[in-house]
C-alpha positions as CSV (number, residue, x, y, z in Angstrom):
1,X,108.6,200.5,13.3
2,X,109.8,197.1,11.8
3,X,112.1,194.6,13.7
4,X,113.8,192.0,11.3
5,X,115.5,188.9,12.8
6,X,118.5,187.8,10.8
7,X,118.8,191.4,9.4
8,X,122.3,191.5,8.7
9,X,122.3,188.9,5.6
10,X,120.0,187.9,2.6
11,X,116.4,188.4,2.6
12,X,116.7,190.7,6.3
13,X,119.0,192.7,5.2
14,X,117.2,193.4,1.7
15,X,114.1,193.7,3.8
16,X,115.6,196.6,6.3
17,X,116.6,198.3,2.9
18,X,113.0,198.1,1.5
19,X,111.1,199.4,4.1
20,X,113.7,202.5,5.1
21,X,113.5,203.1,1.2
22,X,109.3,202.9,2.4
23,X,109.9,206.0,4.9
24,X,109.7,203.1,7.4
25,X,112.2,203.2,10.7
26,X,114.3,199.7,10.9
27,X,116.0,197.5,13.5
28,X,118.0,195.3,12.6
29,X,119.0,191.8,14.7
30,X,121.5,189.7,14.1
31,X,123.7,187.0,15.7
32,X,126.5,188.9,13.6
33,X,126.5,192.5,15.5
34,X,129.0,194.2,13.5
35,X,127.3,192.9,10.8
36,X,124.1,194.2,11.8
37,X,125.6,197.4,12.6
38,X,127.2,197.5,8.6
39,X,123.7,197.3,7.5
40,X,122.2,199.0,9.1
41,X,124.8,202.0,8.7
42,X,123.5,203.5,5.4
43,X,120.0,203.3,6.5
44,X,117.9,206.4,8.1
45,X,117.6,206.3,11.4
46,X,117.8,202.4,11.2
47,X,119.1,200.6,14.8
48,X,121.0,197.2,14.8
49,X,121.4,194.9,17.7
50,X,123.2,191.6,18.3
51,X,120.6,188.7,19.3
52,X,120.5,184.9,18.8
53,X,116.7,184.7,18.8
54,X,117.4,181.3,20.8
55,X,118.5,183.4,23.6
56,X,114.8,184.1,25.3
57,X,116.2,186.9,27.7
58,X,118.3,188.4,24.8
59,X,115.2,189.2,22.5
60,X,113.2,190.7,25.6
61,X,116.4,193.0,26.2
62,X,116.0,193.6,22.3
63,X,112.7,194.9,22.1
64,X,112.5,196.6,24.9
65,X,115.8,198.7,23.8
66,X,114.5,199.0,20.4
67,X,110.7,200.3,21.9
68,X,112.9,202.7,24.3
69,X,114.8,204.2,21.4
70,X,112.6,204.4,18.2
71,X,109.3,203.4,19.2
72,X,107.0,200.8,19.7
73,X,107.5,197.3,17.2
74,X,104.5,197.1,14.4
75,X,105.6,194.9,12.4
76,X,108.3,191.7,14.1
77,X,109.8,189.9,10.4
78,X,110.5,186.8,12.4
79,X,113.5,185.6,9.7
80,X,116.7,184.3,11.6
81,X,117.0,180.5,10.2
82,X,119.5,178.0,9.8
83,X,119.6,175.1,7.7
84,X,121.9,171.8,7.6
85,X,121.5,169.5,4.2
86,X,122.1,165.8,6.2
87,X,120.5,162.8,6.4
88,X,118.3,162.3,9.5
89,X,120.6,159.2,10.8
90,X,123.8,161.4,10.1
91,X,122.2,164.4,12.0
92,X,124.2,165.0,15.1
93,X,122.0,166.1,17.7
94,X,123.7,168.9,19.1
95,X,123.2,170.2,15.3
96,X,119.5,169.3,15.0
97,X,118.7,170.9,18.1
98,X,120.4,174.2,17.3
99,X,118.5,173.9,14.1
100,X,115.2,173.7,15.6
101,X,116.2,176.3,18.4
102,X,116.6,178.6,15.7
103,X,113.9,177.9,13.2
104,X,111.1,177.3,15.3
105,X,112.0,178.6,19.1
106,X,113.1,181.8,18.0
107,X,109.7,182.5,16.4
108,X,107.9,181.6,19.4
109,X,109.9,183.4,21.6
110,X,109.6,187.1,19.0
111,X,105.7,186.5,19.3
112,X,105.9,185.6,22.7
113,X,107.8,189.0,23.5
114,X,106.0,191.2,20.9
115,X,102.3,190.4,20.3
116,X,101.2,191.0,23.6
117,X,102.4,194.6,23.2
118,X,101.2,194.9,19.8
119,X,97.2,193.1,21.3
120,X,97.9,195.9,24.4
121,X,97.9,198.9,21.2
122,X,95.0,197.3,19.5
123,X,97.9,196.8,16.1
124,X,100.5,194.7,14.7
125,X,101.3,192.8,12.2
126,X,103.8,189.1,12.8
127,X,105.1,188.0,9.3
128,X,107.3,184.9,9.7
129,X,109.7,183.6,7.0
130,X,109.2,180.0,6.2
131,X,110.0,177.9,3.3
132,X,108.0,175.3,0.4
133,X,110.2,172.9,2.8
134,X,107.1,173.7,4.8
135,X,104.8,172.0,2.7
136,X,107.0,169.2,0.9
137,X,108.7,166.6,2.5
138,X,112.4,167.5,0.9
139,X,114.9,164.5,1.6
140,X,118.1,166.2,3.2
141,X,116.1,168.9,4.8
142,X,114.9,167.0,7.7
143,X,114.8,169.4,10.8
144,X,114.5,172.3,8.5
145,X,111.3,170.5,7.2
146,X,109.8,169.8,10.6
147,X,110.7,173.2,12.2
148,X,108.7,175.1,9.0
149,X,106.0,172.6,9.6
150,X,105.9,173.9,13.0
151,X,106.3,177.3,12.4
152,X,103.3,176.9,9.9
153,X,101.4,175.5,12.6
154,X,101.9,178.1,15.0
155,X,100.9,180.6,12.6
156,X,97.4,179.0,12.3
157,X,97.2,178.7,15.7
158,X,98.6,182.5,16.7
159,X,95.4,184.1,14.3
160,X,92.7,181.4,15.4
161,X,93.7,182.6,18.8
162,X,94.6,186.6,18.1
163,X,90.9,186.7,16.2
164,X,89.5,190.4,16.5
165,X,93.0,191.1,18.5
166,X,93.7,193.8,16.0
167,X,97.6,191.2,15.3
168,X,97.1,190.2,12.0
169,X,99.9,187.1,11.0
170,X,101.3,186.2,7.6
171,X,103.9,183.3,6.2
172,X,105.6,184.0,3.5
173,X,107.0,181.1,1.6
174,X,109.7,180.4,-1.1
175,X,111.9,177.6,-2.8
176,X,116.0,178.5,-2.5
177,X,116.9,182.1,-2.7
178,X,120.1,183.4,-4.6
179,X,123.0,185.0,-2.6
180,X,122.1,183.3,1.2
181,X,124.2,180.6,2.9
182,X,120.8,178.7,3.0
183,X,121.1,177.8,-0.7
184,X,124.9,177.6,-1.0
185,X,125.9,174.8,-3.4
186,X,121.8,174.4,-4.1
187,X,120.7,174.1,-7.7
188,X,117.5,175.3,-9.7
189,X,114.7,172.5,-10.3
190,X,112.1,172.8,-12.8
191,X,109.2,173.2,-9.5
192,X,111.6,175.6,-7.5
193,X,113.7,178.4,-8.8
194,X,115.8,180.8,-6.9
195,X,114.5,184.0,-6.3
196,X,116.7,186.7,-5.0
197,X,116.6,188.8,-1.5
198,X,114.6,192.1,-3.3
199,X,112.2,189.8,-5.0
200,X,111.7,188.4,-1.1
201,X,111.9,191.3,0.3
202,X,109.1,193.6,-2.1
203,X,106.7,190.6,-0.8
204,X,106.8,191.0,2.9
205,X,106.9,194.8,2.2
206,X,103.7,194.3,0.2
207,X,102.3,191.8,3.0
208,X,102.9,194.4,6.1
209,X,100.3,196.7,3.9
210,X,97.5,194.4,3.1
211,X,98.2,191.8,5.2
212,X,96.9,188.2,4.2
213,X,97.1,184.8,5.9
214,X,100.3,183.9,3.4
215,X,101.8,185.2,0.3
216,X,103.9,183.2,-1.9
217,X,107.6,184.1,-4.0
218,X,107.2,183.5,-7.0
219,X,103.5,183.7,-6.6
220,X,102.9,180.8,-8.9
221,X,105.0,178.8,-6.8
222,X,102.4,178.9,-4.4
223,X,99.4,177.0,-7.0
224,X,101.8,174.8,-8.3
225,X,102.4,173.8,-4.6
226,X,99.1,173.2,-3.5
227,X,98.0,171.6,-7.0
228,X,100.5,169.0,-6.4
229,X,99.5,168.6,-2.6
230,X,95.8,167.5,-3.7
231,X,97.2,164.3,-5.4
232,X,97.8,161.0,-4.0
233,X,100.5,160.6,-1.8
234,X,102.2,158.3,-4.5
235,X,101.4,160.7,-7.5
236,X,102.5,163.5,-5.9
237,X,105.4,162.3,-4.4
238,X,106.7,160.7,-8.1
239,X,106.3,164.1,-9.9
240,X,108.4,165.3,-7.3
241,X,110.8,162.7,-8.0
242,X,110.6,163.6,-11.4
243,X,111.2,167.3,-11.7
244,X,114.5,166.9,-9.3
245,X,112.6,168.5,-6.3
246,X,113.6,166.0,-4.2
247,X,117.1,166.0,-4.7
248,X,117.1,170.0,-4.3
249,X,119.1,169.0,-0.7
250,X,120.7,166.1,-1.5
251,X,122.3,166.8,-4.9
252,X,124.7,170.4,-4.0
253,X,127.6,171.0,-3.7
254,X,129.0,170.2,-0.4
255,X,132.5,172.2,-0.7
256,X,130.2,175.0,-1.2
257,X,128.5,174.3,1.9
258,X,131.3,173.3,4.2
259,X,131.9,176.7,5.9
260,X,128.7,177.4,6.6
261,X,127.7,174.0,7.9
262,X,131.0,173.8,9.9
263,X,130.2,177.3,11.9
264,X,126.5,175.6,12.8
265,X,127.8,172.3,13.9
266,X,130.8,173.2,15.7
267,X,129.8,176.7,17.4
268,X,125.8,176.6,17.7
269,X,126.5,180.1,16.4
270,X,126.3,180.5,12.3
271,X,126.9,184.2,12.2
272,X,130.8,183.5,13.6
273,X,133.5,183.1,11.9
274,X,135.3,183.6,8.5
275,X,132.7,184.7,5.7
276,X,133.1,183.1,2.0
277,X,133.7,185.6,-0.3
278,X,130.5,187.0,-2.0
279,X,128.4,185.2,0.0
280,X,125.3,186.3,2.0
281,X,123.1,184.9,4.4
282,X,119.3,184.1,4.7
283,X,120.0,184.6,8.6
């Protein structure tokens, strides 16, 4: 049984879809229930639940309704996130906090909930979302940056310390992705183009069956990445300058983005309110 985070939107809900095409039973958590509950409607014996995975006591309530009515989790796609595209010194607090409640705490508090079961069953399999903003230092990205740093971080530190557990952990990374909120007003760059949710999706399917330590959309994305990380600091960080990587955040479109940025900063809670027409969401 898979649990997806952010499973309404995007890359979760393109996920749920994979795996029930898979044979594979779903549940689906959102922030946005009746969101999750539309998503999860055409799917076989798929279950949807409303959870802000910053809500510690929520997610328990979660998986233990999801274990009591389909069965024990064995694979937890940790994917809720939330991204605002400011400066640090323009960040308001309240925003960045929310931000790294999100990206980072709800994570911790899936694997927290989940992996004991899954070392208890001898099984599992953790595969968390992150981002290239994990290994670049993207201007306009700031607590998005540092929270995939973290959950990067954690990820190493979760399989140094769930060795011969039978919980095997994988990151998937990726530059923008086509059709999420996270990308809205976001333009290609010659280092990162947009992938779309299935293309996202077929890899974390592909990682729960021969799980590896990280796996990479487009998968050249992920040389070119650490090709560039083995250079100077300087070097590196003028070829970034020069393919437009590092104005990915800063040069969008904000009336694109207003919306979506609005809900975050004004109601902790991106999954409320009006939904821009065609629009999806990573979350």
């Amino acid at each position: 049984m898979v649990l997806i985070t952010g499973g309404a939107h995007g890359i979760g809900r393109a996920t749920a879809q994979a795996f029930a095409s898979s044979g594979a039973r779903v549940a689906l958590a959102d922030i946005d229930g009746d969101a999750a509950e539309a998503a999860a409607a055409p799917l076989p014996r798929a279950l949807a639940c409303q959870l802000d995975v910053t809500d510690r006591e929520a997610f328990e309530q979660v998986v233990g309704r999801v274990e009591a009515e389909i069965g024990p989790v064995e694979v937890l796609i940790n994917n809720a996130a939330v991204m605002v595209l400011t400066s640090l010194l323009d960040l308001p607090v309240a925003t960045g906090r929310r931000a790294v409640d999100v990206n980072l705490f709800g994570p911790i508090h899936g694997m927290q909930i989940v992996i004991p079961r899954m070392v208890e069953r001898r099984r599992g399999h953790v595969i968390n979302v992150s981002s290239v903003s994990g290994r670049w230092g993207i201007p306009g990205e700031n607590v998005y940056v540092a929270a995939k740093h973290g959950l990067d971080g954690l990820a190493d530190v979760a399989r140094a310390e769930l060795r011969g557990s039978g919980v095997s952990l994988t990151t998937v990374y990726m530059g923008p992705v086509a059709g999420t909120e996270l990308s809205l007003g976001m333009k290609p760059r010659r280092l990162v183009r947009f992938s779309t949710p299935d293309q996202v999706a077929a890899a974390i399917v592909g990682a729960s069956l021969n799980p590896t330590p990280e796996v990479w959309v487009p998968r050249s994305l992920g040389w070119r990445v650490k090709a560039i990380n083995v250079l100077p600091r300087s070097i590196r960080d003028r070829l970034l300058a020069a393919t437009g990587v590092m104005e990915i955040a800063t040069d969008v479109d904000r009336a694109a983005r207003a919306a979506y940025e609005h809900r975050i900063a004004s109601s902790g809670s991106p999954g409320r309110g009006p939904e821009p027409a065609g629009v999806t969401r990573e979350s």
